[in-house]
mmCIF entry with sequence, helices, sheets and N, C-alpha, C, O atoms, coordinates in Angstrom:
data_MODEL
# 
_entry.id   MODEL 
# 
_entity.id                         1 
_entity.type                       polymer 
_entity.pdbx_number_of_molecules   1 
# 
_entity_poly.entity_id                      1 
_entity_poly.type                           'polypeptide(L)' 
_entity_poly.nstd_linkage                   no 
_entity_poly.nstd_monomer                   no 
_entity_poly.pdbx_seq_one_letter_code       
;(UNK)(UNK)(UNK)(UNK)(UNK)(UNK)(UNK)(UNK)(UNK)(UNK)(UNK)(UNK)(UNK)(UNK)(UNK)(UNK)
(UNK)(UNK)(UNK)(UNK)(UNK)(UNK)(UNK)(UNK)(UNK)(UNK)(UNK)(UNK)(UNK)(UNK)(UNK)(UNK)
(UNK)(UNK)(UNK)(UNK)(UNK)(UNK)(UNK)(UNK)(UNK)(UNK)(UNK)(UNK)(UNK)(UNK)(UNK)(UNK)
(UNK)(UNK)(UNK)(UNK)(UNK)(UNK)
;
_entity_poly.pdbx_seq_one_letter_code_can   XXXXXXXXXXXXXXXXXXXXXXXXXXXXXXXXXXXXXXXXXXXXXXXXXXXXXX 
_entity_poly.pdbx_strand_id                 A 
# 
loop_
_entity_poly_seq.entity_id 
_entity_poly_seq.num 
_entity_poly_seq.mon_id 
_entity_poly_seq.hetero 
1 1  UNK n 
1 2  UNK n 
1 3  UNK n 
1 4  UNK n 
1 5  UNK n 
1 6  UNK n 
1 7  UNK n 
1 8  UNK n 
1 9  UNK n 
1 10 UNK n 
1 11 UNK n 
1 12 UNK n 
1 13 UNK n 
1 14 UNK n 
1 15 UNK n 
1 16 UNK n 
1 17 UNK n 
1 18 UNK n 
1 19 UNK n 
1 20 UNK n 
1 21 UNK n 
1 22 UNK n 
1 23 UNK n 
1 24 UNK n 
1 25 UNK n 
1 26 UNK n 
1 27 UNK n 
1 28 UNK n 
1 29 UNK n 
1 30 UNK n 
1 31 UNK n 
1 32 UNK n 
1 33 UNK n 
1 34 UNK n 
1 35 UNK n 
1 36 UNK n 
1 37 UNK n 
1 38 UNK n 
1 39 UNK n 
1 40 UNK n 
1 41 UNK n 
1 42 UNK n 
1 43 UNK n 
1 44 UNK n 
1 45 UNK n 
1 46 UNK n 
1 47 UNK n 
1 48 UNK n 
1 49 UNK n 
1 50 UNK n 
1 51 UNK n 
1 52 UNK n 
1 53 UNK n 
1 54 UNK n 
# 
_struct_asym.id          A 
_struct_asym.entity_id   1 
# 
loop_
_struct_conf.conf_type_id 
_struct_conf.id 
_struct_conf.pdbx_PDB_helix_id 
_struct_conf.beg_label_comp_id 
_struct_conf.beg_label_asym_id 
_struct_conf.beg_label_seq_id 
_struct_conf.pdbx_beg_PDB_ins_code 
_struct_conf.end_label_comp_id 
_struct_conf.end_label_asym_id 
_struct_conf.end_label_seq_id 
_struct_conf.pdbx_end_PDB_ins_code 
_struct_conf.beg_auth_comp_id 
_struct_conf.beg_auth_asym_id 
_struct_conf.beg_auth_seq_id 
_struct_conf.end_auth_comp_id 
_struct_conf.end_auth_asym_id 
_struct_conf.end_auth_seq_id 
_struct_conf.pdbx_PDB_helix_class 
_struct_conf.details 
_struct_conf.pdbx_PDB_helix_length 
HELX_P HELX_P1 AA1 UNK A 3  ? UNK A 5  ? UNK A 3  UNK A 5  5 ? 3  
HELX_P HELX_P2 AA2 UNK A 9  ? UNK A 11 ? UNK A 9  UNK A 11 5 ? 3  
HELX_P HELX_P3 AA3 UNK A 24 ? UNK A 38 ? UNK A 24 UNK A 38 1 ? 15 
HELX_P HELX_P4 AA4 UNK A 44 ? UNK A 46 ? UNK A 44 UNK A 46 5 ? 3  
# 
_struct_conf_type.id          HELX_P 
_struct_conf_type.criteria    ? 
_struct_conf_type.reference   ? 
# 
loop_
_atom_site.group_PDB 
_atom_site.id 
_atom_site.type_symbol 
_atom_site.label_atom_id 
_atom_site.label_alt_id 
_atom_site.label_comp_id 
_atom_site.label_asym_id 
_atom_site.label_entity_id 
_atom_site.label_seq_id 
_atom_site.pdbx_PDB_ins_code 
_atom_site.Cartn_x 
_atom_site.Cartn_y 
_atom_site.Cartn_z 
_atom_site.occupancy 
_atom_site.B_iso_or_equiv 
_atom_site.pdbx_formal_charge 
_atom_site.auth_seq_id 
_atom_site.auth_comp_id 
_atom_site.auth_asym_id 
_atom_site.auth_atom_id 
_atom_site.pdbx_PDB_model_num 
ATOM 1   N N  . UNK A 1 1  ? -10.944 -5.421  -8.452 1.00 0.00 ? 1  UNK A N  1 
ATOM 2   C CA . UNK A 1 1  ? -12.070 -5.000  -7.668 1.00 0.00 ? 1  UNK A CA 1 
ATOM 3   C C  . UNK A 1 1  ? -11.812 -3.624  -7.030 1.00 0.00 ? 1  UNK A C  1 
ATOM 4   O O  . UNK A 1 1  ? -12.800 -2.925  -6.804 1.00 0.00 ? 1  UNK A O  1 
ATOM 5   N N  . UNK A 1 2  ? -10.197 -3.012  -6.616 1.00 0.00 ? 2  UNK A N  1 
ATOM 6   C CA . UNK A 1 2  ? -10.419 -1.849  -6.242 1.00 0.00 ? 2  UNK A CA 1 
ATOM 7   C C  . UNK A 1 2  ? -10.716 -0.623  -7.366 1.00 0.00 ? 2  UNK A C  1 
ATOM 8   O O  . UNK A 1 2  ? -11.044 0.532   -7.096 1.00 0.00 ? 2  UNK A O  1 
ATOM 9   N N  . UNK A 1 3  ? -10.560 -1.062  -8.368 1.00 0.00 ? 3  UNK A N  1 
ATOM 10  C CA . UNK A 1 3  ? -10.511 -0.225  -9.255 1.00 0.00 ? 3  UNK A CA 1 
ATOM 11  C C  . UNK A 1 3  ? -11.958 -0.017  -8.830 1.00 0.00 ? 3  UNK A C  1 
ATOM 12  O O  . UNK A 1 3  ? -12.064 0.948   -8.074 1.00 0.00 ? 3  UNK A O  1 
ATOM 13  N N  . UNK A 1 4  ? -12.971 -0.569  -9.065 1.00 0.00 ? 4  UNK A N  1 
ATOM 14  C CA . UNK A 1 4  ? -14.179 -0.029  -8.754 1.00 0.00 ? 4  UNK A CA 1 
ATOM 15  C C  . UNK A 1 4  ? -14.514 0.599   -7.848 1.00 0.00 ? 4  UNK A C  1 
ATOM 16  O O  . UNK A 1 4  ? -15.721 0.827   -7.939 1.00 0.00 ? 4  UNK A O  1 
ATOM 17  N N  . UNK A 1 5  ? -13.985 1.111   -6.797 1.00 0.00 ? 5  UNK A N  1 
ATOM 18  C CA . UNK A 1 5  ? -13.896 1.444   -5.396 1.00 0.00 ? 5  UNK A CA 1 
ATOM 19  C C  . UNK A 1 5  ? -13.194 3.154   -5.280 1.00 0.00 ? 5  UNK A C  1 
ATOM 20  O O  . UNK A 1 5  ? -13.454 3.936   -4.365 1.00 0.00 ? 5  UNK A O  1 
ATOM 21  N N  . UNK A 1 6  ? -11.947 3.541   -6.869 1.00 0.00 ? 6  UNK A N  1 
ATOM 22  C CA . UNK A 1 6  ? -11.635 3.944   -6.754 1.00 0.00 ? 6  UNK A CA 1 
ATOM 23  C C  . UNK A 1 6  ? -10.330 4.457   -6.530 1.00 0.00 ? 6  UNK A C  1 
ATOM 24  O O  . UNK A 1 6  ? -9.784  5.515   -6.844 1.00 0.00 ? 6  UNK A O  1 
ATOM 25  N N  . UNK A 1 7  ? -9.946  3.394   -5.878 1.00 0.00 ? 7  UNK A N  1 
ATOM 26  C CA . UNK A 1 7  ? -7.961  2.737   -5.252 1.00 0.00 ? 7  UNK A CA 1 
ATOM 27  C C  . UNK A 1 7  ? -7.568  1.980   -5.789 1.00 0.00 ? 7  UNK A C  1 
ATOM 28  O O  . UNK A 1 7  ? -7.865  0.785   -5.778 1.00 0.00 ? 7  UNK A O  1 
ATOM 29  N N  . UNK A 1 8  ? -6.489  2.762   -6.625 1.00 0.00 ? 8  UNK A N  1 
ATOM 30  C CA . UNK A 1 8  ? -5.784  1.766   -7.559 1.00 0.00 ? 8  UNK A CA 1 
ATOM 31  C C  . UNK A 1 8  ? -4.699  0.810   -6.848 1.00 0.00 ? 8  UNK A C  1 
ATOM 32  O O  . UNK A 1 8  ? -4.046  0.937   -5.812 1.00 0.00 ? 8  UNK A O  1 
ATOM 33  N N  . UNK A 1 9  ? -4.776  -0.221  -7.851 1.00 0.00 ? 9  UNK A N  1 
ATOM 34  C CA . UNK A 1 9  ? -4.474  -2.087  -7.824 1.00 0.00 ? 9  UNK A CA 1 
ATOM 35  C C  . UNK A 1 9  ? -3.398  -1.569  -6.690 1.00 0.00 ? 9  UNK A C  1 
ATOM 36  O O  . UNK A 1 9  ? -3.482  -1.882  -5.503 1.00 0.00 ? 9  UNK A O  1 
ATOM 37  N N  . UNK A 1 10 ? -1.972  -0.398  -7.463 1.00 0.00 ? 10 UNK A N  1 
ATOM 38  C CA . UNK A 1 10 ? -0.848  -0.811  -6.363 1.00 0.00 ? 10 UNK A CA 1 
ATOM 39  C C  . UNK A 1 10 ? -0.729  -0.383  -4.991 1.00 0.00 ? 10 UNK A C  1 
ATOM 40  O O  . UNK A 1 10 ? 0.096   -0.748  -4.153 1.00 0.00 ? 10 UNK A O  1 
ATOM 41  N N  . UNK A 1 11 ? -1.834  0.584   -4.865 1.00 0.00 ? 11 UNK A N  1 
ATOM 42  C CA . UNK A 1 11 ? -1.896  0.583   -3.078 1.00 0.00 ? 11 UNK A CA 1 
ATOM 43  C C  . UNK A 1 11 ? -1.955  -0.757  -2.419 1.00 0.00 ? 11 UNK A C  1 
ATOM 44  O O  . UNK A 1 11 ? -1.551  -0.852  -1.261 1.00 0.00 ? 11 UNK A O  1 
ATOM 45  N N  . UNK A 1 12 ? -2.460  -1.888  -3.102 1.00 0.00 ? 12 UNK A N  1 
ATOM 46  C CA . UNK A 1 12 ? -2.204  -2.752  -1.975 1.00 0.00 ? 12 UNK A CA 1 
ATOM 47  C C  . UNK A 1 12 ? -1.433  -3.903  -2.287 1.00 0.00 ? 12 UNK A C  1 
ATOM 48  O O  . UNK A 1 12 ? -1.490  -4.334  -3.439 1.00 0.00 ? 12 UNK A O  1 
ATOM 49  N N  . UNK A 1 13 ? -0.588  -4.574  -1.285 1.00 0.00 ? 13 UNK A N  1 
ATOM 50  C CA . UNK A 1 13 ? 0.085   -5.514  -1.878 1.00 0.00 ? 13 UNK A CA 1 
ATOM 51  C C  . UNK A 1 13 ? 0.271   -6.674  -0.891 1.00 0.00 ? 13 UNK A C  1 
ATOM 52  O O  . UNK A 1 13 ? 0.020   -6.552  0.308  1.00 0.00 ? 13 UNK A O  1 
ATOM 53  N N  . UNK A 1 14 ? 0.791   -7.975  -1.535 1.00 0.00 ? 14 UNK A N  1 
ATOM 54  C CA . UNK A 1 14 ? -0.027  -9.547  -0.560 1.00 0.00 ? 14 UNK A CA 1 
ATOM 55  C C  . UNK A 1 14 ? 1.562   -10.096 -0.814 1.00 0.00 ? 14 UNK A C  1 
ATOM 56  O O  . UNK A 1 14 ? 2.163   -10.094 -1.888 1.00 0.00 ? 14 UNK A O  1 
ATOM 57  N N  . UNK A 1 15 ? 1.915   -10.430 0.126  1.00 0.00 ? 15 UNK A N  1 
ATOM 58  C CA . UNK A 1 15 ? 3.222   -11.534 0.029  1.00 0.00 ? 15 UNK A CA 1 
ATOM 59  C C  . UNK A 1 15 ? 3.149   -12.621 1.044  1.00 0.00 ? 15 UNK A C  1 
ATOM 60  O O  . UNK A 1 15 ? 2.885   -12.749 2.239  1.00 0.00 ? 15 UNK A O  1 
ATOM 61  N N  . UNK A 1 16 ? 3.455   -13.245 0.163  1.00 0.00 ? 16 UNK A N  1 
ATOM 62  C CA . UNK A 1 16 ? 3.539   -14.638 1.561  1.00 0.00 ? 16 UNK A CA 1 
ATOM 63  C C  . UNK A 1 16 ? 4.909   -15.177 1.587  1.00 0.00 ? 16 UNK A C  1 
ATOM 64  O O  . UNK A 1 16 ? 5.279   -15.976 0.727  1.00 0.00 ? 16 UNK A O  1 
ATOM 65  N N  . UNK A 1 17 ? 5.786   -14.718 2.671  1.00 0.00 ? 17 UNK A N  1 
ATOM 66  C CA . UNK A 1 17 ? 7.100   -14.828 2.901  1.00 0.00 ? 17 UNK A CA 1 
ATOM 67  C C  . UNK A 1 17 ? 7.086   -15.827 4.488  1.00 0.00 ? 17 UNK A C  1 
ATOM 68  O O  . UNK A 1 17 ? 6.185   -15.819 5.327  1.00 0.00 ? 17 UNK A O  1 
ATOM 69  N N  . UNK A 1 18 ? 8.407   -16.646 4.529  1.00 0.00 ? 18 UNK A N  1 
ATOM 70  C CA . UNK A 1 18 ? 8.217   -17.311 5.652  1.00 0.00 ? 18 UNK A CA 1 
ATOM 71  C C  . UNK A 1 18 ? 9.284   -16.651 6.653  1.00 0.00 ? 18 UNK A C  1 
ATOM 72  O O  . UNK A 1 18 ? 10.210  -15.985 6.190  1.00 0.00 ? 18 UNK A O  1 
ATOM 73  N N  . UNK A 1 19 ? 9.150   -16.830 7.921  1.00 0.00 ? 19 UNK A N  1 
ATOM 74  C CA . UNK A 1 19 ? 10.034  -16.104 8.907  1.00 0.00 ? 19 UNK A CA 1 
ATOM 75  C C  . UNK A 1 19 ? 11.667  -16.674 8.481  1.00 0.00 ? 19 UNK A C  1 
ATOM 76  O O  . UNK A 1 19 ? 12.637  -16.246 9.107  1.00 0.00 ? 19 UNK A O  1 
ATOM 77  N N  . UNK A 1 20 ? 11.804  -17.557 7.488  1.00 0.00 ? 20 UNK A N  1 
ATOM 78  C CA . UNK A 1 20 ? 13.308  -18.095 7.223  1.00 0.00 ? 20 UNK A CA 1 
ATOM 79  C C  . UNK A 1 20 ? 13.692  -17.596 5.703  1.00 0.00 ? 20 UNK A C  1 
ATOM 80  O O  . UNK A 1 20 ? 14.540  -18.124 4.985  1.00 0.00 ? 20 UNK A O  1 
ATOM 81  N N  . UNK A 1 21 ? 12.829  -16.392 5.359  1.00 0.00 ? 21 UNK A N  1 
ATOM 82  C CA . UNK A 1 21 ? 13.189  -16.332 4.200  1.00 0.00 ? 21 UNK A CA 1 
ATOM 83  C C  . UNK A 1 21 ? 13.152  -14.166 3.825  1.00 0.00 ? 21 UNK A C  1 
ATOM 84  O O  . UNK A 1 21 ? 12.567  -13.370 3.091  1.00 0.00 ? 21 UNK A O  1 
ATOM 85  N N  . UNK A 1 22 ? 14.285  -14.172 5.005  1.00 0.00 ? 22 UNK A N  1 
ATOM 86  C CA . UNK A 1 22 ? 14.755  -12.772 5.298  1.00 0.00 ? 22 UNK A CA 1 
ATOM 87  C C  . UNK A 1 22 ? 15.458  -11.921 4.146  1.00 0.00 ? 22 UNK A C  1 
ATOM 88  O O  . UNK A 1 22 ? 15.631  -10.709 4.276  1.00 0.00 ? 22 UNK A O  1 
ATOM 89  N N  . UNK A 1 23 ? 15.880  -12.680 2.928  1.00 0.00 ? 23 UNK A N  1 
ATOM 90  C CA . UNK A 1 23 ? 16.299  -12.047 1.851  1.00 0.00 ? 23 UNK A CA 1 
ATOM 91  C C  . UNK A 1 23 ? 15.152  -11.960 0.598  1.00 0.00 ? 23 UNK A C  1 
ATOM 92  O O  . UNK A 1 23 ? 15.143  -11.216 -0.382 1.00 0.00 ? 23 UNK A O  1 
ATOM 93  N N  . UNK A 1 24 ? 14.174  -13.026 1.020  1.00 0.00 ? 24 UNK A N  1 
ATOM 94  C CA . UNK A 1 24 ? 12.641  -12.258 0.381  1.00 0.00 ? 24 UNK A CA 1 
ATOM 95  C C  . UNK A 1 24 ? 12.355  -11.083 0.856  1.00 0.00 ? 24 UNK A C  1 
ATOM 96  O O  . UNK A 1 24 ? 12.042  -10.217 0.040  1.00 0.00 ? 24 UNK A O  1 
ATOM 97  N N  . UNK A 1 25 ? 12.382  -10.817 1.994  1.00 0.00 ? 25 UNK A N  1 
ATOM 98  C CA . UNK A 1 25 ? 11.623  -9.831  2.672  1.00 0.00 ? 25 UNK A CA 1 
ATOM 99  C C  . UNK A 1 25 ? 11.749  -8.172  2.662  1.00 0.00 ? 25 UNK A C  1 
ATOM 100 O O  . UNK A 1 25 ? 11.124  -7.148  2.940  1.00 0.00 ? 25 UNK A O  1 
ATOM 101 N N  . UNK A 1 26 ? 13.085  -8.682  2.110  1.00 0.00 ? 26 UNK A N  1 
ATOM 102 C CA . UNK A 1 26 ? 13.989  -7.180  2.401  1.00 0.00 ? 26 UNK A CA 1 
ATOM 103 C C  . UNK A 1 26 ? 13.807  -6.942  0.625  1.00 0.00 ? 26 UNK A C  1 
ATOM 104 O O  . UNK A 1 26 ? 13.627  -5.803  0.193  1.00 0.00 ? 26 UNK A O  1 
ATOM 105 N N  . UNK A 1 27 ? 13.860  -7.866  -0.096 1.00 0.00 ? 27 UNK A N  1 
ATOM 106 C CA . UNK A 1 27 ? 13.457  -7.661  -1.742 1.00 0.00 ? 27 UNK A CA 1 
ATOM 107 C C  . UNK A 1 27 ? 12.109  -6.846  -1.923 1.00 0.00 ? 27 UNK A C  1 
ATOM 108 O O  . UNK A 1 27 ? 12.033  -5.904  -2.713 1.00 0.00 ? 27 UNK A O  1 
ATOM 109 N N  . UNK A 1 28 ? 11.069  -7.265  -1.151 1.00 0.00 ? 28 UNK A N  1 
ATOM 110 C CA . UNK A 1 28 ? 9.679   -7.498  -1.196 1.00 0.00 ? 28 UNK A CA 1 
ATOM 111 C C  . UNK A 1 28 ? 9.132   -5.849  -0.887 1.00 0.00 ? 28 UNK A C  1 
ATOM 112 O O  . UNK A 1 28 ? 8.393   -5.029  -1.432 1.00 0.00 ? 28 UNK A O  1 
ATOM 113 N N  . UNK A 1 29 ? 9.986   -5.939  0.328  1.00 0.00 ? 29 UNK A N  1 
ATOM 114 C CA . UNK A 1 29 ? 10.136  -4.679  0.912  1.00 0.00 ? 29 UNK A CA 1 
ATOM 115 C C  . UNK A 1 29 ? 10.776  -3.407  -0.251 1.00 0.00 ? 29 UNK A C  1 
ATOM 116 O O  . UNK A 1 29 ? 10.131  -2.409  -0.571 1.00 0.00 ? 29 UNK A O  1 
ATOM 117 N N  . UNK A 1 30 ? 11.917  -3.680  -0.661 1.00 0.00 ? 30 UNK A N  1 
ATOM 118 C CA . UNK A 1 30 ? 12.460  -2.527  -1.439 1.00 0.00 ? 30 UNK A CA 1 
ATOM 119 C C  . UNK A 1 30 ? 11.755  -2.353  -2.561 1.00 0.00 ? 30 UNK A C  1 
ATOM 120 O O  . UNK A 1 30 ? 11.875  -1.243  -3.082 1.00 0.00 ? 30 UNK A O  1 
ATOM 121 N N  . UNK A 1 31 ? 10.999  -3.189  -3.126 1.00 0.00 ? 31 UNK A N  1 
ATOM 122 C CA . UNK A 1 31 ? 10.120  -3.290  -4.925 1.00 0.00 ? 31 UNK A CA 1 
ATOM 123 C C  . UNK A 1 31 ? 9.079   -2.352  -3.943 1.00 0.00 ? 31 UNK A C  1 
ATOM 124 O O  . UNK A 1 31 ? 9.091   -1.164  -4.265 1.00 0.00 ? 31 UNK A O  1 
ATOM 125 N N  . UNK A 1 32 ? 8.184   -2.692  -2.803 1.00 0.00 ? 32 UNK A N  1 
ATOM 126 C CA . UNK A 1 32 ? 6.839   -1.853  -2.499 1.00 0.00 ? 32 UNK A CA 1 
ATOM 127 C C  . UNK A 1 32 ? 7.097   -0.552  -2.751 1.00 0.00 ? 32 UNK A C  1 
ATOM 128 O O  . UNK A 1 32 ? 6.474   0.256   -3.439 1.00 0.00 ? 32 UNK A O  1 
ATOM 129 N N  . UNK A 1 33 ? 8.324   -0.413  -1.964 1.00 0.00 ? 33 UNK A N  1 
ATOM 130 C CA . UNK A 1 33 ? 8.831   1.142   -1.998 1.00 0.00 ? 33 UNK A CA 1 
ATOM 131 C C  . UNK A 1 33 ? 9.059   1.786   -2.896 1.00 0.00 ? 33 UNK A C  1 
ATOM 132 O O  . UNK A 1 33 ? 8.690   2.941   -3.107 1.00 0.00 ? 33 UNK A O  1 
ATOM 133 N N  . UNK A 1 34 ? 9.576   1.238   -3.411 1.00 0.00 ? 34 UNK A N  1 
ATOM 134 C CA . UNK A 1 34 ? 10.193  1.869   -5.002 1.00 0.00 ? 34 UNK A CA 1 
ATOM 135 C C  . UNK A 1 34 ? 8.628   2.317   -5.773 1.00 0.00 ? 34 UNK A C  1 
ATOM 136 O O  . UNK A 1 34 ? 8.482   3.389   -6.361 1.00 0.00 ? 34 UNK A O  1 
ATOM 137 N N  . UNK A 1 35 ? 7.365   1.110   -5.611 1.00 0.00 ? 35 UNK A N  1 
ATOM 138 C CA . UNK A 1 35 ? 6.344   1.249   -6.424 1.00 0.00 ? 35 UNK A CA 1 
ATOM 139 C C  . UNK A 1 35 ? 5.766   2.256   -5.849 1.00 0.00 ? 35 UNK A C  1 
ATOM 140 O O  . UNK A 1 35 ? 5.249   3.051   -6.633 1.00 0.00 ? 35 UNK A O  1 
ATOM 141 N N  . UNK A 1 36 ? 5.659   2.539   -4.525 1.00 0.00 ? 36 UNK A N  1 
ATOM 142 C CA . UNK A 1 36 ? 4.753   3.693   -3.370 1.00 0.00 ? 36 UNK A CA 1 
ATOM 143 C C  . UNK A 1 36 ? 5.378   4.712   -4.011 1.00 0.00 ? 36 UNK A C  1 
ATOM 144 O O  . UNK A 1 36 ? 4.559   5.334   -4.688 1.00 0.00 ? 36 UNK A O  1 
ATOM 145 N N  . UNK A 1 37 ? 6.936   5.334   -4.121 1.00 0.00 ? 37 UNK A N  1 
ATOM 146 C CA . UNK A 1 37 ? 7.113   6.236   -4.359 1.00 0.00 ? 37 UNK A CA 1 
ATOM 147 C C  . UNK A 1 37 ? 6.572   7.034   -5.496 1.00 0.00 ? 37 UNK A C  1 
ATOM 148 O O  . UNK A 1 37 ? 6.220   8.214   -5.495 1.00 0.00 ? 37 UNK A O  1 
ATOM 149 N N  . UNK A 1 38 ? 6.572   5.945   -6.715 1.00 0.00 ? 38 UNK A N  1 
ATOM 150 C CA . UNK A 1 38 ? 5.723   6.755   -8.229 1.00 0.00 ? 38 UNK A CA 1 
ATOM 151 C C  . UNK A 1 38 ? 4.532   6.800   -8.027 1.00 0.00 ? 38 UNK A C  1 
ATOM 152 O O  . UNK A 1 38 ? 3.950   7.553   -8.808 1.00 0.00 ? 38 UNK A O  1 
ATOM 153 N N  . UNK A 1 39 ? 3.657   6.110   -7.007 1.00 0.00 ? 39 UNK A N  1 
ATOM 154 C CA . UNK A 1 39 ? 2.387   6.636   -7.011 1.00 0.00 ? 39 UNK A CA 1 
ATOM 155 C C  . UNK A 1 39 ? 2.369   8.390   -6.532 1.00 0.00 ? 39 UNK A C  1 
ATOM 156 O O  . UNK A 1 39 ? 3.276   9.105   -6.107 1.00 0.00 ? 39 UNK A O  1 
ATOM 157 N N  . UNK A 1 40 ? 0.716   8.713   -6.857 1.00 0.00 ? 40 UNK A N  1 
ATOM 158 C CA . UNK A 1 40 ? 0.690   10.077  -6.682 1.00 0.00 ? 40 UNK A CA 1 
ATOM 159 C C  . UNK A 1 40 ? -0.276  10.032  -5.540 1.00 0.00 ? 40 UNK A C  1 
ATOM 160 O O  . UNK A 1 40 ? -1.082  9.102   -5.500 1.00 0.00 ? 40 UNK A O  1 
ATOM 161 N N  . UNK A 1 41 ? -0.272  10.874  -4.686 1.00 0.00 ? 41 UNK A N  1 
ATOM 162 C CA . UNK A 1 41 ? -1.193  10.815  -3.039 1.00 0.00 ? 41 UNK A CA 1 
ATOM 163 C C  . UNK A 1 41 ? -2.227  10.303  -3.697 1.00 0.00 ? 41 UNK A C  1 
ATOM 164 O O  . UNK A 1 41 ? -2.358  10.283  -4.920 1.00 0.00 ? 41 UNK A O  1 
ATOM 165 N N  . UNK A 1 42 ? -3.298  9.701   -2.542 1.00 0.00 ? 42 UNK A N  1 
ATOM 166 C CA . UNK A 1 42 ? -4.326  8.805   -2.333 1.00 0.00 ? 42 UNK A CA 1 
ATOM 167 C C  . UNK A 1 42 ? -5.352  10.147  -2.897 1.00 0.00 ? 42 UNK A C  1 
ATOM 168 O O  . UNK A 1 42 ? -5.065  11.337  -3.024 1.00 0.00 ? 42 UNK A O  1 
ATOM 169 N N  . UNK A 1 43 ? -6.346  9.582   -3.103 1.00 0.00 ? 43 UNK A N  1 
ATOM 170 C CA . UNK A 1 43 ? -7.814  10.255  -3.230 1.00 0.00 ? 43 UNK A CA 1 
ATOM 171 C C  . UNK A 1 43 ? -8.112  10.344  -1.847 1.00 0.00 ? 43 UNK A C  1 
ATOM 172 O O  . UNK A 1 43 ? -8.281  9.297   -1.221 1.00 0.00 ? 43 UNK A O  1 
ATOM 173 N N  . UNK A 1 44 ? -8.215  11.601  -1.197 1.00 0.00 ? 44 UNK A N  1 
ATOM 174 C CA . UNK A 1 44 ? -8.496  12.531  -0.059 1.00 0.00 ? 44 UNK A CA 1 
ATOM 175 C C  . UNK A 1 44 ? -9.688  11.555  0.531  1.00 0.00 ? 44 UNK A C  1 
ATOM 176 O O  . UNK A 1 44 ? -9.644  11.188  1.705  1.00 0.00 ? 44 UNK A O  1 
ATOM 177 N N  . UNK A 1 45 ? -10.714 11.171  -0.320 1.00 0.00 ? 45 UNK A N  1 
ATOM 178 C CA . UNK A 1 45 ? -12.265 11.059  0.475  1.00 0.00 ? 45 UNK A CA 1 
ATOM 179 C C  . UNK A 1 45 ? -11.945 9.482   0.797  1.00 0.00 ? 45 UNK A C  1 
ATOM 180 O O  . UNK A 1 45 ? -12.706 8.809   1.493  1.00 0.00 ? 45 UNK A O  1 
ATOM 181 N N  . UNK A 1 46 ? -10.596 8.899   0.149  1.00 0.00 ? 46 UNK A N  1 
ATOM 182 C CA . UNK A 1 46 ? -10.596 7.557   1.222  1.00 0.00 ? 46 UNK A CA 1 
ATOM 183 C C  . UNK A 1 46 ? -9.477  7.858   2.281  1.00 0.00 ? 46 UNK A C  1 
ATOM 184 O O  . UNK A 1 46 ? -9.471  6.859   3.000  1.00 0.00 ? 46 UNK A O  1 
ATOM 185 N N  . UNK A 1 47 ? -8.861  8.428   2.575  1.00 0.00 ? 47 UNK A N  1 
ATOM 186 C CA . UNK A 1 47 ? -7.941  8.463   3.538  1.00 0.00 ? 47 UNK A CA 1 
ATOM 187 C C  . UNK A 1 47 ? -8.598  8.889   5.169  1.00 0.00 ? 47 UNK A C  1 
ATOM 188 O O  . UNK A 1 47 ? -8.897  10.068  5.358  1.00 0.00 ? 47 UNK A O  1 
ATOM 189 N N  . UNK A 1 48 ? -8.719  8.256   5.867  1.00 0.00 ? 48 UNK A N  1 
ATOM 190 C CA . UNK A 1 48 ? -9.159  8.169   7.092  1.00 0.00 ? 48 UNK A CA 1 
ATOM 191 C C  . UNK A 1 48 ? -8.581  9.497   7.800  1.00 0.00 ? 48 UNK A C  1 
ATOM 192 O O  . UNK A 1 48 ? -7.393  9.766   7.617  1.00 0.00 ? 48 UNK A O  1 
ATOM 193 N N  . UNK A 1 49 ? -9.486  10.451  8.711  1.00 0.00 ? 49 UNK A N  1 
ATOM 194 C CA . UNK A 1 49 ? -8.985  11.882  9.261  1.00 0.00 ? 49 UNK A CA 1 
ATOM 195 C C  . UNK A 1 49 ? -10.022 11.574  10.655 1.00 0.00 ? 49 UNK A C  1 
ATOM 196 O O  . UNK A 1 49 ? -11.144 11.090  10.806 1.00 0.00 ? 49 UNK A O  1 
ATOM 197 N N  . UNK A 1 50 ? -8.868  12.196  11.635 1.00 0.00 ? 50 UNK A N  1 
ATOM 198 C CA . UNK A 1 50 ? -10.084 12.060  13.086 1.00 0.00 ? 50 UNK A CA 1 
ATOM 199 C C  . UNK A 1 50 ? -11.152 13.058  12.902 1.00 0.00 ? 50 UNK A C  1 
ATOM 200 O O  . UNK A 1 50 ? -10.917 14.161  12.408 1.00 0.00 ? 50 UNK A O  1 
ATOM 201 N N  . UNK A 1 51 ? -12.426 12.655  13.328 1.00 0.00 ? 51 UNK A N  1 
ATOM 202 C CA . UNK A 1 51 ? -13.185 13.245  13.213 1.00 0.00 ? 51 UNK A CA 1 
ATOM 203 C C  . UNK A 1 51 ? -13.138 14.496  14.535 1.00 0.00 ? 51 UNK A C  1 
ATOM 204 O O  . UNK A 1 51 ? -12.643 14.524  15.661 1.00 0.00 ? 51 UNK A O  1 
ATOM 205 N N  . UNK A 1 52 ? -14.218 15.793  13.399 1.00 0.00 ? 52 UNK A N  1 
ATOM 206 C CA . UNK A 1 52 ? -13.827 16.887  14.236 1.00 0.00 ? 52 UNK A CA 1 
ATOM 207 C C  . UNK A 1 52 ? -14.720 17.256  15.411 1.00 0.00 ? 52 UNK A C  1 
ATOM 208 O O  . UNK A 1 52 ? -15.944 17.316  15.292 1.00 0.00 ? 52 UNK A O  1 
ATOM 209 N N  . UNK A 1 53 ? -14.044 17.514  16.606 1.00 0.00 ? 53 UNK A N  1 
ATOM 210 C CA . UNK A 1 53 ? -15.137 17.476  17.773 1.00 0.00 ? 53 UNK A CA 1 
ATOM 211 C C  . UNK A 1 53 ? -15.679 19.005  17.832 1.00 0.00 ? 53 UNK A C  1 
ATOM 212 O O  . UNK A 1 53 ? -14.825 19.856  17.581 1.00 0.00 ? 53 UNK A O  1 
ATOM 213 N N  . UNK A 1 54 ? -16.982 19.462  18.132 1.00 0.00 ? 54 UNK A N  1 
ATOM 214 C CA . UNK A 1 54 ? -17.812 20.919  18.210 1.00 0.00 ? 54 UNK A CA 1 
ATOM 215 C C  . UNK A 1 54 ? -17.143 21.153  19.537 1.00 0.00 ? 54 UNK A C  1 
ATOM 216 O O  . UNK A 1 54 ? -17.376 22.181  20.172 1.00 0.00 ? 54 UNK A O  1 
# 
């Protein structure tokens, strides 16, 4: 569904880890990163900017 939107699949990501399962987390954690890094910056017109005051 984001594809239609524009934002691709790996910007977002869902884990369901439990507070006793701290060597998921730190796994879960290092794969996002690794995947964030080969992405290439976001498409500008979704990235949220404060709006400019006159």
């Amino acid at each position: 569904m984001l594809e239609h939107t524009g934002i691709e699949s790996g910007r977002l990501h869902f884990s369901w880890i439990s507070s006793a399962e701290s060597t998921k987390f730190v796994d879960v954690v290092k794969k996002i990163t690794a995947e964030v890094k080969t992405l290439d910056p976001a498409n500008k017109k979704y990235v949220k900017t404060e709006p400019k005051v006159a």
